[in-house]
N, C-alpha and C positions, 0 to 999 in steps of 0.2 A: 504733556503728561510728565510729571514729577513721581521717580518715585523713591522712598525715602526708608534705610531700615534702621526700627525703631527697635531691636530687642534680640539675640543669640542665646544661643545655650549649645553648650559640648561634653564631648562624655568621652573620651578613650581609656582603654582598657588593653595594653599589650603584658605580652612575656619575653623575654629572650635568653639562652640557651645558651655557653662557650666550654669548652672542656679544650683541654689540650695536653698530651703526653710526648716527648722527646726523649731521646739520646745520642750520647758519643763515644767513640770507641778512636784512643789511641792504639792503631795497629803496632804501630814501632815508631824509633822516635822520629821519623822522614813521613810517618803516611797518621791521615786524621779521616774517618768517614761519621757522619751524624744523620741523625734523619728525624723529623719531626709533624707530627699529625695537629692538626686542628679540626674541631668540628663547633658551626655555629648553628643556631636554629631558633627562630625566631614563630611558632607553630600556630600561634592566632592574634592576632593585632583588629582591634572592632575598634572604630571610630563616628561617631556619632552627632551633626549640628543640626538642632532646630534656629531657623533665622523666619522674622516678620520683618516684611516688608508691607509697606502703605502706600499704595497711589491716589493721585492728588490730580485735579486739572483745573485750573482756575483758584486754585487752595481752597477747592472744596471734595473731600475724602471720597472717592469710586470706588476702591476696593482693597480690600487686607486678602496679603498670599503669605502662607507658612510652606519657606522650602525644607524640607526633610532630606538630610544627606547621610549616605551610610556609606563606609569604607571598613570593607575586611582584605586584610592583606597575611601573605603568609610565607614565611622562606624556608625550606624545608626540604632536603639539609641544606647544609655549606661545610664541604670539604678541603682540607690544602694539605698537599701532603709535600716536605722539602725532602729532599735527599742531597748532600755535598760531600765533595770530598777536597780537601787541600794535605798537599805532598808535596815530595821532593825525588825526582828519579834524574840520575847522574845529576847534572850540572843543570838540569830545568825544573824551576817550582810550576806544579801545577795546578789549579784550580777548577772545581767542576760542580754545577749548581743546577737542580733537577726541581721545578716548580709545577704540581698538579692544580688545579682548581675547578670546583663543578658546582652549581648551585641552579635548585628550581624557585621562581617566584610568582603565587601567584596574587591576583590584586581582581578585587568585585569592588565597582562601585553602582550605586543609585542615586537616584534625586526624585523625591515624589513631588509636585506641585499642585497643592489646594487653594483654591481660591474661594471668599464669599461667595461670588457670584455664579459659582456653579460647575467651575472650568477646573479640570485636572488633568495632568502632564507626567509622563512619566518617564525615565531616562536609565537605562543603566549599560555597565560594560562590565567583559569580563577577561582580563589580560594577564595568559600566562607565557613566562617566560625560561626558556632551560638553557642555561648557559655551561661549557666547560674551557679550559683553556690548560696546554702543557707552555712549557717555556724550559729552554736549555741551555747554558752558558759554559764553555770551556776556553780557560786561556791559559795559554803557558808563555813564559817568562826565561830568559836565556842572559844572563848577564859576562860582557866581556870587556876587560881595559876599561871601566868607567863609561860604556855603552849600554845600554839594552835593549832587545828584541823581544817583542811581542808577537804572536799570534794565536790565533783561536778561532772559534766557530759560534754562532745563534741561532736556534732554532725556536719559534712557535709558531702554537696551533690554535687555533681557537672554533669554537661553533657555537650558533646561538641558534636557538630556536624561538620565532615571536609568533603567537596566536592570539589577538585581537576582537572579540564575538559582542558587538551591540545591539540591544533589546529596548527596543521602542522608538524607534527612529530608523530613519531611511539612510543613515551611515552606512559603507559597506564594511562587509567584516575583512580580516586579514590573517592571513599564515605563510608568514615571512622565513625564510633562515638564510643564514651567511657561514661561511665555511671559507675561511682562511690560513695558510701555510707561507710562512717566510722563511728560509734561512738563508744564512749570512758566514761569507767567511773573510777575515780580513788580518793584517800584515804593518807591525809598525816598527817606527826605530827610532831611541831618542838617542842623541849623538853630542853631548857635552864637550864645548873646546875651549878651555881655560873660561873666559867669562861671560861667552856664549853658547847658545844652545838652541839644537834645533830638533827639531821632531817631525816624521813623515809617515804617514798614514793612510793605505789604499786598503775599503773596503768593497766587497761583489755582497749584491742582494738580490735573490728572487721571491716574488711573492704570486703566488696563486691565490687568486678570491673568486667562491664561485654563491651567486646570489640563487636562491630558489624561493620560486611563488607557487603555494598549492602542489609541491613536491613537486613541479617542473622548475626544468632550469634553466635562468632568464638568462641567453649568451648577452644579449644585450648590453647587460649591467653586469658582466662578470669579468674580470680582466687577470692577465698574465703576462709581468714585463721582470726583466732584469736590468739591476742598475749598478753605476758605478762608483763610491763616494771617493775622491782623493783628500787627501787635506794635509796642509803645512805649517806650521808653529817655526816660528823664527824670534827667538825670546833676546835680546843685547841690551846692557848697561847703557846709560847715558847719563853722567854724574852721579849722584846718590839716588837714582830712579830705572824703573828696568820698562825696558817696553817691549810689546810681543807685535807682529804683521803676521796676522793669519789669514788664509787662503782654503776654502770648504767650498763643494759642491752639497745644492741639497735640493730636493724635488717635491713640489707639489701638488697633489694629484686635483684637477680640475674639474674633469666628467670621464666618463670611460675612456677610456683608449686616447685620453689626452692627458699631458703633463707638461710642466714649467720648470726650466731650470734656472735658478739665482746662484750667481755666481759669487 
């Protein structure tokens, strides 16, 4: 059986939605704070293919099927809200970076199939998604004798919500969520010696992720480790060319409760 499409047609029809307002405020002349909203929305997006297909056996014509597809999707809102601050107290510049994010999406598809010969198929799903996520950066900065010291802290958060629902078919349905927290706090020092320079860097990570199916929660697939990054930057001249040998730990996570370290 051959079969061959002889014909399409489409039709979408979206809108989408951005507004954004900010400000800053010089406190004095050492301290700076800002903060800035976005809002996106995307409220109906309709998508639409009529496709003929022609089967053939022997190239002699059996049957014409018109697949009908329809796609409505919809994002409604999308929030980010920044919050920063960069300054100067005593002898350390400091930096401080505050990132909200939340957005619902949802998405209906179908597929009707008609055939000549009698036969009709029908398919659809219905997949919504609510995601949010914070994020937090702080580093401060110490300079001494042509040295510098860093350190600072990471944190985020994130959580998704997935619900999955198919109609006309023997798919199962799904109601997924993940629920993740990292933070990170880490220590470095760049050390310049006339035409050498070296850099050294020890970060600590924890991360909690906790998996739920059907609002139970799968210990299975949920995991809790802390880890250790070191890493070293050794930067020296060689003629008119500079060359660096660096040295990082980094980890990949495999299945639960297993990971690989590449040195």
């Amino acid at each position: 059986i051959c079969a061959c499409l002889v014909g399409s047609e489409m039709c979408i029809r979206d809108s989408t939605y951005l507004a954004n307002i900010g400000a800053n405020w010089q406190i004095t002349l050492r301290h700076y704070i800002g903060v800035k909203y976005e809002y996106t929305a995307m409220p109906d997006s309709k998508s639409k293919w009529l496709t003929n297909e022609t089967e053939t056996r022997n190239n002699v014509e059996e049957d014409k099927i018109l697949y009908e597809t329809n796609l409505r999707r919809s994002s409604v809102p999308g929030h980010l809200v920044n919050l920063y601050y960069q300054g100067k107290i005593n002898a350390f510049n400091i930096s401080i970076n505050n990132d909200y994010y939340s957005r619902r999406n949802n998405n209906r598809q179908s597929i009707i199939e008609n055939s000549l010969l009698g036969s009709n198929y029908f398919i659809g799903s219905d997949n919504r998604i609510k995601s949010s996520m914070f994020a937090s950066k702080g580093v401060a900065e110490y300079s001494f004798k042509g040295n510098t010291l860093e350190f600072g802290y990471e944190v985020t958060a994130t959580d998704r919500k997935d619900v999955f629902i198919n109609e006309g078919d023997d798919l199962p349905d799904a109601n997924d969520r993940i629920k993740e927290t990292t933070g990170a706090g880490f220590v470095a020092v760049n050390i310049p010696i006339k035409k050498v320079e070296l850099y050294a860097g020890l970060r600590y990570e924890h991360t909690t992720s906790d998996y739920y199916q059907n609002g139970t929660l799968i210990k299975e697939q949920s995991r809790k480790y802390g880890r250790l990054f070191p890493n070293v930057d050794f930067t020296f001249p060689i003629g008119k060319a500079r060359f660096t040998l660096s040295y990082a730990v980094s980890y990949t996570h495999l299945r639960a409760h297993e990971t690989c370290a590449d040195l």
